[in-house]
C-alpha positions in Angstrom: 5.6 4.2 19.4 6.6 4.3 15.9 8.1 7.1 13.3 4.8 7.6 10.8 5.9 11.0 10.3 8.5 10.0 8.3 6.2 9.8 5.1 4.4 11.6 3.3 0.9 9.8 4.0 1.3 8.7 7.9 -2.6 7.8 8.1 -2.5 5.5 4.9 -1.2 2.0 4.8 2.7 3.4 4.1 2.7 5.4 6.9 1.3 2.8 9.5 3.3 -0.1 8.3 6.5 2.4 8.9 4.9 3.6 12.4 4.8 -0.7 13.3 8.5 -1.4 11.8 10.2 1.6 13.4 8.2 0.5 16.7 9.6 -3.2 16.0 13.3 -2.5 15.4 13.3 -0.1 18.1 11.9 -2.2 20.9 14.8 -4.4 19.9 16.8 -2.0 21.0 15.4 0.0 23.8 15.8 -3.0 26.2 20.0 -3.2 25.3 20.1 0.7 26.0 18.2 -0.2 29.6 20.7 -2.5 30.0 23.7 -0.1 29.4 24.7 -1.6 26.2 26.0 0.6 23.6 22.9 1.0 20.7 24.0 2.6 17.7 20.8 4.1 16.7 22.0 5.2 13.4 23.0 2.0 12.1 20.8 -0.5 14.0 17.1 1.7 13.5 17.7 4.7 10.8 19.4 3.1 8.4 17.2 -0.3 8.4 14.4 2.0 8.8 15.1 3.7 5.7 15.2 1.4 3.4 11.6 0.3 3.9 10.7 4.3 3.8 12.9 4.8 0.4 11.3 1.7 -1.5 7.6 3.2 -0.2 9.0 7.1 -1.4 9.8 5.4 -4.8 6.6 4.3 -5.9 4.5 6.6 -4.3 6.4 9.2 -6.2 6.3 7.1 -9.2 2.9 7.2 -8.8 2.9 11.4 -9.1 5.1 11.1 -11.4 3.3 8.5 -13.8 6.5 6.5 -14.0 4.8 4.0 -11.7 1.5 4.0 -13.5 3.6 3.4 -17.1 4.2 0.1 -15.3 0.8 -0.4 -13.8 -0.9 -0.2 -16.6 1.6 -1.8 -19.5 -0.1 -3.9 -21.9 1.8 -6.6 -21.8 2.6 -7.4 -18.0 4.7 -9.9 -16.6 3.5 -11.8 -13.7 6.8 -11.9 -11.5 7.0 -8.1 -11.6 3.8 -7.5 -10.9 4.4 -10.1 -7.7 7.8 -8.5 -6.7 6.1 -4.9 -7.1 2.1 -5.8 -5.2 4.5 -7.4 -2.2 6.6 -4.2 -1.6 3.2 -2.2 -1.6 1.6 -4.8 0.7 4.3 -4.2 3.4 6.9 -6.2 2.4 9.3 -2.8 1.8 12.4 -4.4 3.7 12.5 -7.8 1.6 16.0 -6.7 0.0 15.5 -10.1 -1.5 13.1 -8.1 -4.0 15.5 -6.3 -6.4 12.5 -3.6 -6.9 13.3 -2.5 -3.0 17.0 -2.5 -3.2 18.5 0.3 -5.5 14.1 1.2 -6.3 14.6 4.2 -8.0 16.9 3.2 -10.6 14.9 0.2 -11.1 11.4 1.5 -11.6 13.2 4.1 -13.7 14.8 1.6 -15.9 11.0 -0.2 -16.0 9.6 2.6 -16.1 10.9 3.3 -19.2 10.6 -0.4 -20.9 6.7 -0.1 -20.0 6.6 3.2 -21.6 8.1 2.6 -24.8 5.7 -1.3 -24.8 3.0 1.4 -24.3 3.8 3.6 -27.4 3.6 0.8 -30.3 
């Protein structure tokens, strides 16, 4: 059980640690639909689902894009970024404590373009 064809790379670590969360919040919910109970699936699986799947689709497209690797490889890092951004690629995608998972294409945008213009002095 588990959606891993919902990105782009369902063999690689993205796409299994989707497959295991869409298997975990769904086995929360299979049991109250057994039951009878009224599940909204769209609500209670997609859209918890999906934000894991859109902060994974940010950076591997950043990645493509080079606006990912403009803040990979910026000179001058800073630690706590690196931290927030290495924990969303080690699974952590649904930690909407991490401002680089909520709203993460207008922030590695916005970081994207700080690195870039620390990259051009």
């Amino acid at each position: 059980m588990g959606n891993a064809t919902e990105f782009l790379d369902p063999v690689f670590s993205s796409g299994v640690t989707i497959a295991l969360h869409s298997a975990r919040l769904a086995s929360r919910l299979i049991p109250r639909q057994l039951k009878g109970e009224a599940v909204d699936w769209q609500e209670e699986f997609a859209k918890p689902l999906m934000i894991g799947v859109n902060a994974f689709r940010t950076y591997v497209n950043g990645w493509y894009d080079t606006s990912f690797q403009d803040v990979i490889y910026a000179r001058n890092p800073q630690p706590e970024i690196r931290q927030m951004l290495s924990s969303i690629l080690a699974g952590y995608a649904w930690d909407e404590k991490n401002p680089f998972v909520a709203k993460s294409d207008a922030r590695l945008k916005a970081l994207a373009e700080l690195c870039g213009t620390a990259t051009q002095d």
